[in-house]
PAVEX-166695 format. One record per residue: x, y, z of N, C-alpha, C in turn. Coordinates in steps of 0.02 Angstrom, whole numbers, padded with zeros to 5 digits, always signed. Example, Ala and Ser with C-alpha at 12.3 -4.5 7.8 and 13.67 -1.06 7.14 Angstrom:
<pts>
+00660-00284+00390+00615-00225+00390+00660-00165+00390
+00642-00112+00354+00684-00053+00357+00645+00002+00394
</pts>
This chain:
<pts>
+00139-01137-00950+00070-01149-00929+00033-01083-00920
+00053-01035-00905+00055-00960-00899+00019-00933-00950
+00048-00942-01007+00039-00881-01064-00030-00925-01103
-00020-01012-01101-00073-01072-01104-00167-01031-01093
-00138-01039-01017-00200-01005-00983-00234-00970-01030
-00187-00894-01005-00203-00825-01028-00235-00836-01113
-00204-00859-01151-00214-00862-01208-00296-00923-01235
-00312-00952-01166-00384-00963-01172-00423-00921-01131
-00412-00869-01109-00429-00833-01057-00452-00862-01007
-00412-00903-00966-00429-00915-00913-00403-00880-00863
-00410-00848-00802-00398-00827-00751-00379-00868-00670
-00305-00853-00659-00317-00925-00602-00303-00846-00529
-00316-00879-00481-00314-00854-00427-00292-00883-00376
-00241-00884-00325-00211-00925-00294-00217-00915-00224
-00260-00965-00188-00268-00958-00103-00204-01010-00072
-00161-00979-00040-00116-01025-00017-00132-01026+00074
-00136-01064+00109-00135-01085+00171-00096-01133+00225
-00036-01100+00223+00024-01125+00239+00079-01096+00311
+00078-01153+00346+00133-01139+00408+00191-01155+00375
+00212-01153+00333+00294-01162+00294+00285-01153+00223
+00376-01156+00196+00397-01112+00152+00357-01130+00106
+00332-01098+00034+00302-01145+00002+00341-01119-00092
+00358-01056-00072+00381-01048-00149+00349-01004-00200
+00329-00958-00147+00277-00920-00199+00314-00876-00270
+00386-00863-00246+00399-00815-00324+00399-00887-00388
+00379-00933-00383+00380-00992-00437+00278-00991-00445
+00237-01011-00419+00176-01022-00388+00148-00952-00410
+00159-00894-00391+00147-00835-00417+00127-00817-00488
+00177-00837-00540+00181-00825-00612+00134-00842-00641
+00074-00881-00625+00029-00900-00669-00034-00856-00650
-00039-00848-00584-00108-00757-00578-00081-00707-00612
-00019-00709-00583+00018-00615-00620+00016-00640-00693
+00006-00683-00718+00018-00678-00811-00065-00685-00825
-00106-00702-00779-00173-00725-00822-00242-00672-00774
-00191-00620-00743-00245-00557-00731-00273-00572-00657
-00251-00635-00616-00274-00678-00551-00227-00626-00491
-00221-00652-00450-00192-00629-00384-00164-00666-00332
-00126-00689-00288-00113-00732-00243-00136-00696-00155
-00201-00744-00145-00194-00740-00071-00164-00802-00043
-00131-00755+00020-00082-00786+00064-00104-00782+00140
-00104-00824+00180-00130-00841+00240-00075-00883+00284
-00033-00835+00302+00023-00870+00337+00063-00851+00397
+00081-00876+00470+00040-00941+00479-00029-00935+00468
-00051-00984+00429-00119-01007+00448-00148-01047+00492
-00184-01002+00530-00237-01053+00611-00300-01051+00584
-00326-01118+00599-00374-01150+00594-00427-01128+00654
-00393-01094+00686-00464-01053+00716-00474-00972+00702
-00420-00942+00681-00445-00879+00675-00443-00854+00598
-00410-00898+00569-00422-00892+00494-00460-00897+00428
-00519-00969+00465-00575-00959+00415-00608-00915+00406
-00619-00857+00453-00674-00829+00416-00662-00780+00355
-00564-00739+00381-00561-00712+00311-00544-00778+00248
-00537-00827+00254-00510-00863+00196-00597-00881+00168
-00636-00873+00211-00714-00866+00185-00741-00810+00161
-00717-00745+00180-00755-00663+00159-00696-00670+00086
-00644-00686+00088-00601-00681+00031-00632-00715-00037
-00625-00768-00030-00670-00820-00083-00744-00796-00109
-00763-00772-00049-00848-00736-00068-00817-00671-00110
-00800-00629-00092-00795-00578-00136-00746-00568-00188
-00697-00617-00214-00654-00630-00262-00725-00660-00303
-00784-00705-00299-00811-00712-00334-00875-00664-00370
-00883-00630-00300-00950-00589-00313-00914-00498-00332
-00873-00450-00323-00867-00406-00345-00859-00374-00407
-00876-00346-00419-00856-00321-00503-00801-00325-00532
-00815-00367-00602-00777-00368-00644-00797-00411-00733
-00747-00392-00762-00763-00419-00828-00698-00463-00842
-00714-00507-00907-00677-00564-00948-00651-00527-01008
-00597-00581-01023-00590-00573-01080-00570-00505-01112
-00551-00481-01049-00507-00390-01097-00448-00375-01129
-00462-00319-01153-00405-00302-01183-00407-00208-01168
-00325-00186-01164-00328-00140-01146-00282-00096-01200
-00288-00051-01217-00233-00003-01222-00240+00080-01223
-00191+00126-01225-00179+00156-01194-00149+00202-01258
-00185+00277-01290-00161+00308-01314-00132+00400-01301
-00081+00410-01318-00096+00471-01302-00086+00514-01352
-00075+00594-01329-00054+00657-01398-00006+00658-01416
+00017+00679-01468+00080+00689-01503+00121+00702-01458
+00200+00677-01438+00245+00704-01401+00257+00645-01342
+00203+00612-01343+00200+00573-01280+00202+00502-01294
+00229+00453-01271+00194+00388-01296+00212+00342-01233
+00168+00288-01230+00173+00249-01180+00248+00193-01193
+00288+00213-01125+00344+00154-01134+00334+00100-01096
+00283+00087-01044+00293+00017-01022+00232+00031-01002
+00206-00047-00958+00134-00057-00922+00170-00099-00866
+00118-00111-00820+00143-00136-00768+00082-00155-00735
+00092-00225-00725+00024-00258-00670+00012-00343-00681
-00031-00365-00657-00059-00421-00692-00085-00435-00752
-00051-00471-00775-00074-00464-00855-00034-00507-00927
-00063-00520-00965-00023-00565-01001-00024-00509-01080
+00047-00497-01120+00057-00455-01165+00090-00493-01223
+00030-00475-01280+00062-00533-01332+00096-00484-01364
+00068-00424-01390+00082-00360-01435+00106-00316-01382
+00140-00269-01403+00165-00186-01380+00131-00157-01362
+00073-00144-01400+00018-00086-01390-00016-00116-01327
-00044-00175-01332-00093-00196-01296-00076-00238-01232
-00146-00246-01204-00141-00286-01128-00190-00325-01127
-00183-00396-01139-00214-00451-01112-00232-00465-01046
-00309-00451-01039-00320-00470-00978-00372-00527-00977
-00354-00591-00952-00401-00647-00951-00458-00628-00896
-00434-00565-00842-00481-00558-00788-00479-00490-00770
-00522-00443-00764-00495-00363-00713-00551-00378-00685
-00546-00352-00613-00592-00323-00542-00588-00255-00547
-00626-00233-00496-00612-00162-00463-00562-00159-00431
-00521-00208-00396-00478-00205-00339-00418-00212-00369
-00395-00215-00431-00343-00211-00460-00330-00135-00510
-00260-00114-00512-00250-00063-00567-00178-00075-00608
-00176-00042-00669-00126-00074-00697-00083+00028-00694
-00009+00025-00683+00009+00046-00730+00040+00068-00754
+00024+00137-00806+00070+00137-00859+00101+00222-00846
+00199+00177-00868+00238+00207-00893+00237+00282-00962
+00235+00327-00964+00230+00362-00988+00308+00403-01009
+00326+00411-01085+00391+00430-01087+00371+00504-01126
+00400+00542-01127+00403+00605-01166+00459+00636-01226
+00437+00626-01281+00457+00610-01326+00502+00665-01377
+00451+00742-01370+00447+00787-01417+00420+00845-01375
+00423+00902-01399+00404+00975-01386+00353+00972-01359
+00303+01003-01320+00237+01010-01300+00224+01080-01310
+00178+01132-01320+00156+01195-01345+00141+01228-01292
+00168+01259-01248+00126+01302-01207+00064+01331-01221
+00016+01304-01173-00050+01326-01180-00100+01280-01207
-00067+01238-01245-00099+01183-01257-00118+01115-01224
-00160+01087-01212-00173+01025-01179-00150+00937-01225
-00150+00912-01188-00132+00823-01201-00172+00773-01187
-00182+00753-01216-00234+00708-01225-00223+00635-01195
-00248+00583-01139-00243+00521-01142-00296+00478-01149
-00310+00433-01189-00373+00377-01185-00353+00309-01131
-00400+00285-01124-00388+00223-01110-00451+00162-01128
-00448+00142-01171-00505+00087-01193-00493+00025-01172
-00549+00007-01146-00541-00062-01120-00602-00123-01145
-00590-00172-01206-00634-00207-01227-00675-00246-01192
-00715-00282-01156-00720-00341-01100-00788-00381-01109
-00797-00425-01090-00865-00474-01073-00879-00454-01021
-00944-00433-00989-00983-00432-00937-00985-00495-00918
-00995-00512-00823-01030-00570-00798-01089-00600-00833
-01125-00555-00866-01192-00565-00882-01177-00594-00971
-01095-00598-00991-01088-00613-01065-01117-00558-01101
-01115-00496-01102-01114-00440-01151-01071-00415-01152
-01042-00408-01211-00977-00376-01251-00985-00289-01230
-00938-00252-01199-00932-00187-01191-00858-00159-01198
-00846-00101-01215-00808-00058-01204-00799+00017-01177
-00767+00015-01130-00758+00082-01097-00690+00121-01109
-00715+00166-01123-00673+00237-01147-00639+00288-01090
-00593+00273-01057-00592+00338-01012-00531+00396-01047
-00546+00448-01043-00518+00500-01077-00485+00555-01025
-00430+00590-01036-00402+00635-00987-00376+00696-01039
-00394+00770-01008-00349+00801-01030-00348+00845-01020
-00260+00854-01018-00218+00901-00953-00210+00964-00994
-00183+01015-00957-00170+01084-00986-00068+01060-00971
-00031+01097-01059+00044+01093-01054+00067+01147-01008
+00118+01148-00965+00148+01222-00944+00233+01196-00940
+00254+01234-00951+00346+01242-00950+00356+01272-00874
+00310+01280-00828+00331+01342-00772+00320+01282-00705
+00376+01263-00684+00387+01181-00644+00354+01190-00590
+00354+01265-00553+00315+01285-00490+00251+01260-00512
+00186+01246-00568+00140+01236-00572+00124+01168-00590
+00155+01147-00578+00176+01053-00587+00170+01033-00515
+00251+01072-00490+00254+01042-00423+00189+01052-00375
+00149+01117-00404+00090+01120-00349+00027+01083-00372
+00029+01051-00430-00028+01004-00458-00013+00927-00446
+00043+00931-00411+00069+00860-00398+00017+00816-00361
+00020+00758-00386-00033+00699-00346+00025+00661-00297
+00023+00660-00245+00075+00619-00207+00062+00554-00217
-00016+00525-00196-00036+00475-00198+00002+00410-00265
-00022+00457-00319+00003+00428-00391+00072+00434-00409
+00095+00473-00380+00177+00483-00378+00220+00437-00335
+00213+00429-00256+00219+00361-00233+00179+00294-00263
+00136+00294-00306+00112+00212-00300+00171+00205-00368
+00184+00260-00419+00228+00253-00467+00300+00207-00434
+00338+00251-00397+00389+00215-00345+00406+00171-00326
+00344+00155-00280+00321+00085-00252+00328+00044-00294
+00310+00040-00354+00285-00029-00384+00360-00028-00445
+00385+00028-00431+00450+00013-00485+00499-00019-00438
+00515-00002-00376+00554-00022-00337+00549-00088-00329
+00473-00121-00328+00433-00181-00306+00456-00234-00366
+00469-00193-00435+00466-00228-00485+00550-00244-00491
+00567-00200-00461+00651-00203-00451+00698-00249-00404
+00659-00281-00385+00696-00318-00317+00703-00395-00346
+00675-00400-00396+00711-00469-00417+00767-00458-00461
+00775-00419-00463+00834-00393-00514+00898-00359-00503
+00880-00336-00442+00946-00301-00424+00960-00298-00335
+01017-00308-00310+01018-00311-00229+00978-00247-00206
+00939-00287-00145+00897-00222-00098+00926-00160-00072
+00997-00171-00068+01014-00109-00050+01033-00068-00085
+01046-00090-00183+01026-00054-00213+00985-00014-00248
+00913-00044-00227+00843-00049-00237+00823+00041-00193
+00848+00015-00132+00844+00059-00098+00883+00141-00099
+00925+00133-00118+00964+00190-00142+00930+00228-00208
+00897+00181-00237+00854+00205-00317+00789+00248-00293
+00754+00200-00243+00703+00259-00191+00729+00325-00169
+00778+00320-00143+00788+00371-00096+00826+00439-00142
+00847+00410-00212+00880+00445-00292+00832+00489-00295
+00775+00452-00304+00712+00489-00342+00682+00531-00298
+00681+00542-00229+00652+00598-00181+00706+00624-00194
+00782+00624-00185+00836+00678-00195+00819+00722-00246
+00778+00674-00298+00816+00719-00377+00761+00756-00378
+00688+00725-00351+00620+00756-00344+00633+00835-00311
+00638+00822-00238+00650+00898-00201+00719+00915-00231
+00773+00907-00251+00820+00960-00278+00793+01001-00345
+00746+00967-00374+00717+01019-00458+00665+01076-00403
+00642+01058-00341+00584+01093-00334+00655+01146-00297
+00696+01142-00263+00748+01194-00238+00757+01249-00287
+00805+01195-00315+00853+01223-00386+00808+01299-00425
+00746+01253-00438+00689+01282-00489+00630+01316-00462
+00615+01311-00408+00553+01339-00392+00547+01370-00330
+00587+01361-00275+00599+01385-00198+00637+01453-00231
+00605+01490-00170+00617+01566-00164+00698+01548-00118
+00720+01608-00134+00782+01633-00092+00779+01619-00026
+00821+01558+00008+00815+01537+00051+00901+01522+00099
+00885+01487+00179+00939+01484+00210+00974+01408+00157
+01053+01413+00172+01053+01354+00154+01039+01289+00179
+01050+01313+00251+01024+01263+00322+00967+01234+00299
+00919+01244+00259+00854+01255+00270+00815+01175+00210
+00794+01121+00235+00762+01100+00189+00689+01111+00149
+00701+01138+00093+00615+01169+00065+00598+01096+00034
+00531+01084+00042+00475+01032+00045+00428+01082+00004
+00411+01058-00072+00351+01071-00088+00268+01051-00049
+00243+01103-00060+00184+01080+00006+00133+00999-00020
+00138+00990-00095+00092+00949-00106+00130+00894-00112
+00207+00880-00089+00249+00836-00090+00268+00830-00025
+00242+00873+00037+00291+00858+00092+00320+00799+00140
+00253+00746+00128+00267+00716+00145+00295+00628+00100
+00328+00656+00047+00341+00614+00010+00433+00593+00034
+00456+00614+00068+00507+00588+00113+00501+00534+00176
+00439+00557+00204+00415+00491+00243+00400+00442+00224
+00369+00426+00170+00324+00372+00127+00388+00352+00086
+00439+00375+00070+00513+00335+00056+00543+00309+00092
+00550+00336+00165+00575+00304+00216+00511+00243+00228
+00470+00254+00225+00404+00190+00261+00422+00128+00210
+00434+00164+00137+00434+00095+00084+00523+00087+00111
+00573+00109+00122+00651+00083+00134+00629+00016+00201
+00574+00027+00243+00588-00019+00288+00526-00080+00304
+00492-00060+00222+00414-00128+00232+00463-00186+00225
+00423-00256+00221+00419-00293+00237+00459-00326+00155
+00455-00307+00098+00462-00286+00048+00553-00290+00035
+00591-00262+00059+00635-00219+00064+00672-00227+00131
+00663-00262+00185+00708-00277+00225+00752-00345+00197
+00809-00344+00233+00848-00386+00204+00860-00448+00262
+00811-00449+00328+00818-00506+00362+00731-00543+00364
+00692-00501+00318+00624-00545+00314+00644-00601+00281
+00571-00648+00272+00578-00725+00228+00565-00694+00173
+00595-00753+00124+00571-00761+00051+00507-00766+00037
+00473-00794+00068+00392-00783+00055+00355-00726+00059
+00367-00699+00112+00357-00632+00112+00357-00601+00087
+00414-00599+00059+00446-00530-00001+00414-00544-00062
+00422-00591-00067+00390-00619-00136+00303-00606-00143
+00258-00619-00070+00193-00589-00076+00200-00538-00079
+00220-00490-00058+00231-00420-00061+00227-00379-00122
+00273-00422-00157+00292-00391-00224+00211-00399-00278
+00210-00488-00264+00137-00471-00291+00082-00454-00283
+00073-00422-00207+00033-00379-00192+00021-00329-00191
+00099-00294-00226+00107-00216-00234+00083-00220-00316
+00085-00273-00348+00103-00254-00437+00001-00241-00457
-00031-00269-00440-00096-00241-00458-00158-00172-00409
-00084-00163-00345-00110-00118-00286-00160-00062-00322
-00222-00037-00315-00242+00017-00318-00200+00080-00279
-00229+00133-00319-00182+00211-00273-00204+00201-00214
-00272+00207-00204-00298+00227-00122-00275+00192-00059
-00214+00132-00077-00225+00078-00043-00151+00082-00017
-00105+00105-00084-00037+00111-00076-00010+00138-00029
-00006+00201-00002+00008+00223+00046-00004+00184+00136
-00068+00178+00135-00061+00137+00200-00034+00065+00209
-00004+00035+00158+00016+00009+00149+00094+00003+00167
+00118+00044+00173+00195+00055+00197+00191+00099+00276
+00144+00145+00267+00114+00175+00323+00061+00177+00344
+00060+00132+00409-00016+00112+00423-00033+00145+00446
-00098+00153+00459-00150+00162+00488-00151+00174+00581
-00144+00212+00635-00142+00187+00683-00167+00232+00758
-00212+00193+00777-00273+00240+00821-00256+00201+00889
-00283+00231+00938-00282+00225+00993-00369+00191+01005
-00395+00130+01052-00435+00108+01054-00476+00083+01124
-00399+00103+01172-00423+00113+01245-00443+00179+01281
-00464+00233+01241-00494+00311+01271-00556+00313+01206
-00601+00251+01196-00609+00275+01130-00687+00315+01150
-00697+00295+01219-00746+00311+01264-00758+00401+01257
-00678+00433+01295-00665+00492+01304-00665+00532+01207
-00653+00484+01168-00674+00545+01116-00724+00551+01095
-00798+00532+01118-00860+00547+01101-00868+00627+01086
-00843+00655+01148-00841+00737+01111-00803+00767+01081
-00771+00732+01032-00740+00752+00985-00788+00779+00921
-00771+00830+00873-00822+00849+00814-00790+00807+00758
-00813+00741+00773-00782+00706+00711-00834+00634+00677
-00877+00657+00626-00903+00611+00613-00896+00555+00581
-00843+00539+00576-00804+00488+00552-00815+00437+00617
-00813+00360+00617-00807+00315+00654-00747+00300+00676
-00691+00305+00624-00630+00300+00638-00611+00358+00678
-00557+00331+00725-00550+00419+00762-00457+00432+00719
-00456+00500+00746-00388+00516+00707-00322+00482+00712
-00297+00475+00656-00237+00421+00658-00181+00459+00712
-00129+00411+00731-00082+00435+00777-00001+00420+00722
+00047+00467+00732+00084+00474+00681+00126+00398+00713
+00165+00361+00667+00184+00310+00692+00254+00289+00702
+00223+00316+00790+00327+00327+00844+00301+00313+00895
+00371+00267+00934+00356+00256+00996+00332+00302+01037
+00339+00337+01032+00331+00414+01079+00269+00402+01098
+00230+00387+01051+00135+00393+01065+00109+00343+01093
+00169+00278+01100+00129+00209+01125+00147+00211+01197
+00086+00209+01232+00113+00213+01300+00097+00148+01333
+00121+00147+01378+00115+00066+01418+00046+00052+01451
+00010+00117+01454-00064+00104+01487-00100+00106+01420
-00093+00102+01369-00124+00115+01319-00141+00039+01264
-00199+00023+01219-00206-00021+01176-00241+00042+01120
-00183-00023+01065-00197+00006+01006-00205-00032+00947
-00251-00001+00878-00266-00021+00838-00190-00007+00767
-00158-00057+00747-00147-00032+00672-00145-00071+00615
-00162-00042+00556-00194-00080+00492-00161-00051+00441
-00137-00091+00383-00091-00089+00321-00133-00126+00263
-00208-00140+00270-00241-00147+00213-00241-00243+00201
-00180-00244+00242-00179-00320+00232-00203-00360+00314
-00161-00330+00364-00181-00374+00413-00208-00298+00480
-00226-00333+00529-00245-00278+00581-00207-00298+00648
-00178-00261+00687-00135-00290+00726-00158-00230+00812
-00166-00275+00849-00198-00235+00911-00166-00267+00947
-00117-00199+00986-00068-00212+01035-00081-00178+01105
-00064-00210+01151-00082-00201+01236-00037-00186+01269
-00022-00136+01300+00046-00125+01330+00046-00164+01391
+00088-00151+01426+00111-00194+01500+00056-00182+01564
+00032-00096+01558+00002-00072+01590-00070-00034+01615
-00094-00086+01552-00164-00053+01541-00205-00099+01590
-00250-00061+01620-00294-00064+01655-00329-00126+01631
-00347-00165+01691-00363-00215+01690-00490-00216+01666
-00505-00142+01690-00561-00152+01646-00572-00122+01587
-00535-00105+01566-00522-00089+01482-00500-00150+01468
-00469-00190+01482-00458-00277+01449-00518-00303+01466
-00559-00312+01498-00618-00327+01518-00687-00300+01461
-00680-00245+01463-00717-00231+01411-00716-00249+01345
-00654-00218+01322-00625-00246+01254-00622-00316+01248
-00587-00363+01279-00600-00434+01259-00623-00476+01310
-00646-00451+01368-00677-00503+01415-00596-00541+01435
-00555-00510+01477-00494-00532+01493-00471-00485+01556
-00453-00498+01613-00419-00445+01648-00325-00442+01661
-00309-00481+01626-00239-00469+01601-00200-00481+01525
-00153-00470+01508-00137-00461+01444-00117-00548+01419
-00097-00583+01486-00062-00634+01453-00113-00683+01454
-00167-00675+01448-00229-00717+01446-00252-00731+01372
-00255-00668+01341-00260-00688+01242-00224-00742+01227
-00256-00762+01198-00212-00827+01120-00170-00793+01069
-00121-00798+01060-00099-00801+00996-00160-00811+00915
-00194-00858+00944-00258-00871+00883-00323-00843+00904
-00305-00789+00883-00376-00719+00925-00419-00711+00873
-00472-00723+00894-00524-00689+00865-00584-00646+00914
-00576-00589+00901-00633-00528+00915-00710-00548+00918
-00714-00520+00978-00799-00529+00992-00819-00484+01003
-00883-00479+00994-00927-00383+01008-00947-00435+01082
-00937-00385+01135-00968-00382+01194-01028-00335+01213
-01053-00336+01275-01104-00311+01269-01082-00234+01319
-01031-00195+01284-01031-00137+01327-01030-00082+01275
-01030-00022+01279-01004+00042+01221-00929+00026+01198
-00891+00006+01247-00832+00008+01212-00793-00056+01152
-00844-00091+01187-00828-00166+01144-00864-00149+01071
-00928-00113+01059-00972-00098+01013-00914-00043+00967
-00880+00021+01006-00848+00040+00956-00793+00022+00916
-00763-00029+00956-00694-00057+00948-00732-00109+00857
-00770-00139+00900-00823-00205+00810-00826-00156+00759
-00874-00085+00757-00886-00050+00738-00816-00012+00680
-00758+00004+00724-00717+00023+00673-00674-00029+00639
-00660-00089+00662-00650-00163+00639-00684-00161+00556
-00749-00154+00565-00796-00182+00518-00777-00116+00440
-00778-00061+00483-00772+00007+00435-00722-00001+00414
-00639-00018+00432-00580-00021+00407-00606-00083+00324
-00649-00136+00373-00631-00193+00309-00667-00158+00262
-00732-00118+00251-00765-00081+00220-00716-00043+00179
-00668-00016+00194-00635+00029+00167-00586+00010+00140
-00550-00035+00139-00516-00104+00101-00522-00140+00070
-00591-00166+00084-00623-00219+00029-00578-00270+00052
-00557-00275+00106-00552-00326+00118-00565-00362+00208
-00558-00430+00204-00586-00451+00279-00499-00453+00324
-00465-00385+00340-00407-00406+00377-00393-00450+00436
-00335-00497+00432-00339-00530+00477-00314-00511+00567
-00338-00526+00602-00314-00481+00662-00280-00531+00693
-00229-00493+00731-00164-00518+00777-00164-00487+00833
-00169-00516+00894-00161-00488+00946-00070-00485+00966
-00057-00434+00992+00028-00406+00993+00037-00392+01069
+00067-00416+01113+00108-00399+01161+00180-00393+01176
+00182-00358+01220+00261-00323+01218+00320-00397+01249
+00364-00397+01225+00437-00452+01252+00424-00515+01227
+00378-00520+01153+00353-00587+01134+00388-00565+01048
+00382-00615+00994+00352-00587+00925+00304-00552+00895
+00264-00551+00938+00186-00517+00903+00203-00457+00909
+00243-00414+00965+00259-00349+01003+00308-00335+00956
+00353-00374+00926+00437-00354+00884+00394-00326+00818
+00338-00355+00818+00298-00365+00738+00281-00291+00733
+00231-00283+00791+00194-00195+00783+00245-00170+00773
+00290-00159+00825+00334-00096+00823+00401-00101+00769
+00373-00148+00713+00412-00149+00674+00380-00091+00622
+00325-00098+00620+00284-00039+00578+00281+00055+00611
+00314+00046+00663+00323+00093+00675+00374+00143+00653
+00393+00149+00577+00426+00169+00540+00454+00257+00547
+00454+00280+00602+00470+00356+00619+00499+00329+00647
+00528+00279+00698+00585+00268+00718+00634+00231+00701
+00701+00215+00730+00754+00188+00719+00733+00115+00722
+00735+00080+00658+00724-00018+00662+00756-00047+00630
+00829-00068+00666+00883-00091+00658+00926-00056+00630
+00974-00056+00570+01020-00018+00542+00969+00053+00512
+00908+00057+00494+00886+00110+00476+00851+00181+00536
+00871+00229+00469+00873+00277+00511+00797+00305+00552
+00788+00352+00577+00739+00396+00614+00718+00444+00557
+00651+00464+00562+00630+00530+00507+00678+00590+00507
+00688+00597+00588+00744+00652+00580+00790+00641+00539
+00801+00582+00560+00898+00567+00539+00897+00549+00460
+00833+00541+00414+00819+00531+00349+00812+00596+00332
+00776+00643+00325+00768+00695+00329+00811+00744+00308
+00877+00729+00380+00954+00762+00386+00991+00738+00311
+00960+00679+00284+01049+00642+00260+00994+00678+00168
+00927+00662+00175+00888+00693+00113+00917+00779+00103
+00931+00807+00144+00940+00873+00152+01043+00866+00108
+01060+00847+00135+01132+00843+00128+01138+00803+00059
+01097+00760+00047+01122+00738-00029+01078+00780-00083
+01041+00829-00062+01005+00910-00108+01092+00960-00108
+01094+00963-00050+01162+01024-00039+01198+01003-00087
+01241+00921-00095+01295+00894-00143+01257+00910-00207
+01201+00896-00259+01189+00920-00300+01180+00990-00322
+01164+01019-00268+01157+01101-00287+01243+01139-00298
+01239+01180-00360+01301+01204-00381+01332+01233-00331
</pts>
């Protein structure tokens, strides 16, 4: 029914709204083959859920995009494309059937290296994409790239894109989990940072202790963002099947910008948000907090966001008119489980709406919010994203860090 679709160009898109199992790696196959997407809303409450299952539907219909494409992908001598990867239906090799592209989707592509490259010389990549406008006019867009060759790895490793280098990862690992056990999945992540920082040792680090782990600077933090993807939601081995399964197809059309917070959220403090007015920061959002228990304190409420949902947690001990302000409540065990956010009429309730609104702005999408308290599920949930620490059999950044360091030493002669 899949390839059916695609091959009239139809595009399906899938809103599921479900308190139980429903089967999505079966249910799935027909967006991921015809260029569509699956939203998932689960549990779904009937009070705090319409409005994103309403901003969703509005802008799946109204944002940019074209019909009826086709894509492919050339490059310079030496190079040639070995795979693609995304939503999409592929009748031919070369090409990519797309019954649908948005803005909010990216596809991509595998790149193998084939032959010699010239020092000094540059490489060439196109990317043409045929399509129908909303408006039914036939267009094609051309995007073109091209890089300068070098043999000298120090000038690689310092031109490195992390961003595009983890979403590469991500979505191979993502693509890997129906195929092979997670904990071998996981060992293939954690391969590719080994083999990554041992070429930058081996090849490009100056004369150093051996004690010593060297981190290229435009990679440094590409050990954390392996550890964040070893313990998403993705990749644990006591989440549901549903889960994993949205996951996967929410990683396979992920844009770059999106990927990263995505394993590592997002996460601000929202009860002092008063005291950072004099801060020099014109941003609405205030600065993220690295994400460890260490920083969550019991007098404290906090904001954190992964692009998909928003989760605002209250410790045991926060002041009863900061709950007052923020939600018109003077204790914690007064929220619903089925929360929905109101602007009140104080400064602090105004900034709290205010960065709410900017996150969805910056997502493109309407996240759904969860209120989280501590000795319940909602509380196991946050501080499950708190991925710098120890959550369950996995390790601590330190203690990842230590064992990344020691499997560089075993490869080095």
């Amino acid at each position: 029914m899949a390839i059916e679709f695609a091959e009239y160009q139809v595009s399906v898109d899938l809103f599921i709204t479900t308190q139980s199992y429903v089967d999505i790696t079966s249910l799935s196959v027909v967006p991921r083959t015809t260029g569509g997407q699956v939203y998932y809303y689960y549990p779904f409450s009937a009070l705090s859920d319409p409005a994103k299952l309403y901003n969703d539907l509005r802008w799946n219909v109204t944002r940019p995009q074209g019909f009826e494409a086709v894509m492919r992908v050339r490059c310079s001598q030496g190079i040639q494309v070995q795979e693609y990867s995304g939503n999409f239906c592929k009748r031919i090799p070369t090409d990519v059937d797309l019954p649908a592209i948005d803005c909010d989707k990216a596809i991509m592509v595998t790149l193998k290296h084939d032959d010699k490259l010239q020092e000094g010389t540059e490489c060439a990549f196109q990317c043409a994409l045929l399509y129908t406008t909303v408006y039914g006019q036939r267009r094609i867009r051309v995007s073109t790239l091209s890089l300068p060759c070098t043999s000298i790895l120090s000038n690689l490793f310092r031109s490195a894109d992390l961003d595009a280098q983890f979403s590469c990862i991500l979505k191979q690992a993502a693509n890997e989990i129906p195929l092979a056990p997670l904990a071998q999945v996981r060992d293939q992540a954690t391969s590719v940072c080994v083999n990554i920082l041992c070429s930058y040792r081996k090849f490009c680090a100056t004369v150093s202790s051996a004690g010593q782990l060297i981190l290229p600077e435009a990679l440094k933090l590409l050990p954390l963002y392996i550890l964040a993807l070893l313990k998403s939601s993705g990749l644990r081995s006591d989440g549901r099947i549903d889960d994993m399964s949205f996951w996967i197809n929410y990683v396979s059309p992920l844009p770059t910008p999106l990927v990263i917070p995505l394993v590592y959220p997002r996460m601000i403090g929202i009860h002092d948000l008063d005291e950072k007015d004099s801060e020099s920061n014109d941003s609405i959002i205030p600065t993220s907090i690295p994400l460890s228990s260490q920083n969550v304190v019991d007098e404290g409420v906090y904001l954190l966001e992964n692009g998909i949902e928003c989760l605002i947690y209250a410790g045991e001990s926060v002041q009863p008119n900061i709950l007052q302000k923020l939600f018109s409540i003077s204790s914690v065990a007064e929220i619903s489980n089925q929360f929905v956010l109101q602007q009140l009429d104080n400064p602090l309730s105004k900034k709290l709406n205010a960065i709410v609104n900017e996150i969805r702005r910056q997502r493109c999408s309407y996240l759904r919010l969860r209120f989280c308290r501590n000795g319940d599920p909602s509380g196991a949930a946050f501080f499950s994203y708190l991925v710098e620490d120890k959550i369950g059999n996995t390790p601590t950044y330190v203690e990842y860090l230590i064992h990344i360091h020691r499997q560089i030493q075993n490869k080095m002669p």
